[in-house]
C-alpha positions as CSV (number, residue, x, y, z in Angstrom):
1,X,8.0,147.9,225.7
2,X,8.2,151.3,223.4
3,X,11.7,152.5,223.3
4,X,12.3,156.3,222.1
5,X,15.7,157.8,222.0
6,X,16.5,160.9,220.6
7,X,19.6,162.1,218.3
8,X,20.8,165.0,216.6
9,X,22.0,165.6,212.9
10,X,25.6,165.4,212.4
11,X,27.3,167.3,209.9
12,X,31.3,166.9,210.7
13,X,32.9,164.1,209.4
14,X,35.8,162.0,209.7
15,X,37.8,160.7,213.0
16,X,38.9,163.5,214.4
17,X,35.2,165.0,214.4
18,X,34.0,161.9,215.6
19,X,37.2,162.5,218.3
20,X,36.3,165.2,219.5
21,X,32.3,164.5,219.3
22,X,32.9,161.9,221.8
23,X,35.1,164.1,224.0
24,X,31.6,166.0,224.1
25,X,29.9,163.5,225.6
26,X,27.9,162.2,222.3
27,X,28.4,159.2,220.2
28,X,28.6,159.1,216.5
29,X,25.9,157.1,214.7
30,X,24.5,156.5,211.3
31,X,20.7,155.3,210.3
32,X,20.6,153.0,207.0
33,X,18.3,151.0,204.8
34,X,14.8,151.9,203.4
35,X,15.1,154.1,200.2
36,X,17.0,157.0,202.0
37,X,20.2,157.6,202.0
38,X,22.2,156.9,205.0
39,X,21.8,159.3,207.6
40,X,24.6,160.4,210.6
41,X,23.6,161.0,213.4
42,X,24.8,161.8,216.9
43,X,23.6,160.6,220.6
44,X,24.1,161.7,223.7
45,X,26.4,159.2,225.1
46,X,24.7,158.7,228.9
47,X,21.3,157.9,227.5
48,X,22.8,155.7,224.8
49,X,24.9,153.8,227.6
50,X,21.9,153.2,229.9
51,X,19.5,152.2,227.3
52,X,21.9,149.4,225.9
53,X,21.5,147.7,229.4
54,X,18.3,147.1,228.4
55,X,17.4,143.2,227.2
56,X,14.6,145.0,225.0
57,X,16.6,147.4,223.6
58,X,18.1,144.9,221.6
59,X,15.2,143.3,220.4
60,X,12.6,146.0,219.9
61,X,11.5,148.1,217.0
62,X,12.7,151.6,218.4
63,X,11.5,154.9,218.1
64,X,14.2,157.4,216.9
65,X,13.5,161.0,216.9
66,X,16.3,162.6,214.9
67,X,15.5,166.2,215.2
68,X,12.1,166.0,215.5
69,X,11.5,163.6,212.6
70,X,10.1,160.2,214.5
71,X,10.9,157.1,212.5
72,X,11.1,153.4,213.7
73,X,14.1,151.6,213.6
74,X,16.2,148.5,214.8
75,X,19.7,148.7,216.2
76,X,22.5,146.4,214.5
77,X,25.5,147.3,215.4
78,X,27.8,148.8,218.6
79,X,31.1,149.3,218.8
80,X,32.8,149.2,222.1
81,X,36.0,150.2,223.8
82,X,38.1,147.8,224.3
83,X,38.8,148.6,227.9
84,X,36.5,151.6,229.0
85,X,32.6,151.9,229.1
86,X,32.4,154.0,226.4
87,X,30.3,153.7,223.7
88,X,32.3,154.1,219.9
89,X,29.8,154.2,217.5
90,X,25.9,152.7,216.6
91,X,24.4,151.5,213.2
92,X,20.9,151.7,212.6
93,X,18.5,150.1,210.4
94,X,14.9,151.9,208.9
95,X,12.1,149.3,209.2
96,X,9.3,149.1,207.0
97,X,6.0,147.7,208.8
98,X,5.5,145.7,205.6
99,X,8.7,144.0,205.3
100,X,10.0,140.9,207.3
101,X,12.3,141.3,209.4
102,X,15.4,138.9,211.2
103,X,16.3,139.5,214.5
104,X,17.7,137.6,217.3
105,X,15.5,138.0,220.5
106,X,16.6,136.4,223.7
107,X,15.0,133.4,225.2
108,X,13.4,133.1,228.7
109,X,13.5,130.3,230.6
110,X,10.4,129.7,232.8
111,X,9.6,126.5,235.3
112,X,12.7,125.2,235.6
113,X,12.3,124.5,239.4
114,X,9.6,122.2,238.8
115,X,10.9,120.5,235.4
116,X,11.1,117.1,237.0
117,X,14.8,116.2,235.9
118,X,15.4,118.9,238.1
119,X,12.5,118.7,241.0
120,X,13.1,114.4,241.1
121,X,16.2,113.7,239.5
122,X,18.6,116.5,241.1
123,X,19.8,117.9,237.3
124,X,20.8,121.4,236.4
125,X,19.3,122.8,233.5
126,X,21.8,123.4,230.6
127,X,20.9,126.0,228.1
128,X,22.0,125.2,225.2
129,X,20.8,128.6,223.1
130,X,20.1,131.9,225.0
131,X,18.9,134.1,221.5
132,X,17.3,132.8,218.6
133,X,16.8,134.3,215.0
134,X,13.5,134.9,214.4
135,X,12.1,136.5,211.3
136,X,8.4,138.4,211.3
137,X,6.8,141.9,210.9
138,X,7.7,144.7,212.8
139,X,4.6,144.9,214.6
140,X,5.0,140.7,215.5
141,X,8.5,141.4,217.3
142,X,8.2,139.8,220.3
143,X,10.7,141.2,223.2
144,X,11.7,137.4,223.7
145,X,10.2,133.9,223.6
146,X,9.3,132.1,226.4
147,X,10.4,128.6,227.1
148,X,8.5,126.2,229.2
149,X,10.5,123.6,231.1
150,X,7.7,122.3,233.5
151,X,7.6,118.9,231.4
152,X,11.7,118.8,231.0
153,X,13.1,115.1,232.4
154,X,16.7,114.4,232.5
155,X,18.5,112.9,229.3
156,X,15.8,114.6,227.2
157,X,16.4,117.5,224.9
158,X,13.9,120.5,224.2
159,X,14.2,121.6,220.8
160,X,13.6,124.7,218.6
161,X,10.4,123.1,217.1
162,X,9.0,122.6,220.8
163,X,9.1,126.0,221.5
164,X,5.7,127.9,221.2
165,X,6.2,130.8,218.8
166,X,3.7,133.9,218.8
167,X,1.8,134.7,215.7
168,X,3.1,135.6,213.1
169,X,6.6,134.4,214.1
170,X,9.1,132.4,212.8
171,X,12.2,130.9,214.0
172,X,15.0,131.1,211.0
173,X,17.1,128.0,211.6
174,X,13.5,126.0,211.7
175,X,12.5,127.3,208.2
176,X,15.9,126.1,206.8
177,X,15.3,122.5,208.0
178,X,17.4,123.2,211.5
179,X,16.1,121.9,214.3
180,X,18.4,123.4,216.5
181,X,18.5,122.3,220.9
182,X,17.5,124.6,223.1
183,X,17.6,122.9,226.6
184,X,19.0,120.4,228.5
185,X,18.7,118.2,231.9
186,X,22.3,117.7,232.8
187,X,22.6,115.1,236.2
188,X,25.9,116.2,237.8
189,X,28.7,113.5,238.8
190,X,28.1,114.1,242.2
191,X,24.4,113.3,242.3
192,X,25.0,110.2,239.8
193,X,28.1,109.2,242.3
194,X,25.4,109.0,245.3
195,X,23.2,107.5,243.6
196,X,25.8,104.9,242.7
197,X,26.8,104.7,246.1
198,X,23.2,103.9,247.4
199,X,22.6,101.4,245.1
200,X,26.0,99.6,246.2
201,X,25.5,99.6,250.0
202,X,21.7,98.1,249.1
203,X,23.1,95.5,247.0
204,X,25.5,94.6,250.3
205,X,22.6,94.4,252.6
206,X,20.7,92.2,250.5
């Protein structure tokens, strides 16, 4: 998915501009990295708000257009209120298409209804991680990774290094030597207490 969002140049700075910016309606931000300098910007704060409910949003390459100027960029930071849906301030980062980069990208979970620790042994899948780092080119950034549970039994564990990676990608735990869980087959007391209480009134027949 191709993200663009637009901002303006900010000039004012210090908290009571960014006060009083915000009691406009826009949000302060600032665009770092590369060999610029820092850059602040401001956004308008509706658009901001409604793009951030987007998964990919969060795990894209984004295209920024700061008065015109089009550059691609990731975001890495939001601040929040505390109580209200408002939207404090937004880092974010240059890329360069020719250097790696890390991000955390969300996992999907696909084919759990017919994993058979659920489908034949009545378990509940546990996940175990819902993001993982990866680190790649730009143009490799995957919106998330997929992860098949079709072959999933019960008591058995899917781990980072069964997951199938696209090109070009890498998972960063992986590359250390950590082979991090991502899934399991939990069987719930209540289906192991039936079971249980089969397997006694059998034994009493016999």
């Amino acid at each position: 998915m191709k993200i663009e969002i637009s901002a303006g140049k900010r000039t004012l700075q210090g908290k009571g501009a960014s006060r009083r910016l915000r009691g406009s309606g826009k949000v302060p931000a600032v665009i770092y990295g590369g060999d610029q300098e820092a850059q602040s910007i401001e956004m308008d704060h509706n658009d901001l708000y409604h793009k951030l409910k987007l998964e990919a949003f969060h795990a894209s390459v984004l295209t920024l257009d700061v008065a015109g100027k089009k550059e691609p960029v990731l975001l890495r930071d939001i601040q929040m209120h505390p109580y209200k849906q408002q939207v404090l301030h937004v880092d974010f980062q240059r890329v360069d298409k020719n250097k790696k980069i890390h991000m955390k990208v969300p996992l999907h979970f696909i084919n759990a209804e017919v994993a058979p620790g659920v489908k034949t042994s009545g378990g509940i899948v546990s996940h175990i991680l819902t993001e993982v780092d990866i680190s790649c080119l730009p143009d490799d950034l995957p919106e998330f990774i997929s992860v098949d549970l079709a072959e999933l039994t019960a008591g058995h564990t899917l781990h980072l290094s069964d997951l199938v990676m696209p090109k070009g990608v890498e998972t960063v735990a992986l590359s250390k030597g950590e082979n991090l869980p991502v899934a399991t087959i939990v069987i719930p007391r209540s289906v192991l207490s039936e079971e249980a209480g089969a397997e006694g009134s059998g034994a009493e027949k016999k």
